[in-house]
C-alpha angles and dihedrals in degrees: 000000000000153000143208119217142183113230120159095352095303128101118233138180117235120199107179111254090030131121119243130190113196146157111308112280131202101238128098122248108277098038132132112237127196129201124193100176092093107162098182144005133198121191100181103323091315095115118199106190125196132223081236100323139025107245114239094006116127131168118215116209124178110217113244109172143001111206147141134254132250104286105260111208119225110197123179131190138172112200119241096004097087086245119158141162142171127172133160144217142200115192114212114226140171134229124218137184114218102238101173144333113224131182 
């Protein structure tokens, strides 16, 4: 059983008892999420799809970090000109554990 779910304008599969990183939330660690974008759901090869979503499906998730991504280096330059720049980013995430599918 699985589901496929919309969080932070990306689309992600969600099995129960899986791990799941995904854009930052605003929950604690330790905390019980619900989604309710849930865009398709398979029991058993029996798939139920949405338009856009399925009716009455949730998936519940428990919060088990908040964290940061590896730092990605930006770097710009312009031959010849003495133009150089370098900038980083480091993108928050959260990580979830998949509790249940319901609906």
């Amino acid at each position: 059983m699985y589901a496929i779910i919309e969080t932070g304008g990306k689309q992600e599969r969600a099995v129960p008892g899986e791990t799941l990183k995904v854009e930052k939330l605003d929950a604690a660690v330790g905390d019980t999420v619900s989604f309710d974008k849930v865009m398709l759901v398979n029991r058993d090869g029996a798939i139920e799809l949405g338009k856009p979503f399925v009716e009455g499906a949730s998936v519940t998730a428990r919060v088990l970090e908040q964290g940061r991504s590896r730092k990605v280096l930006v770097f710009k330059k312009k031959r010849r000109k003495q133009y150089r720049r370098t900038r980083g980013h480091r993108q928050s995430f959260t990580s979830l554990t998949i509790e249940s599918i319901e609906g």
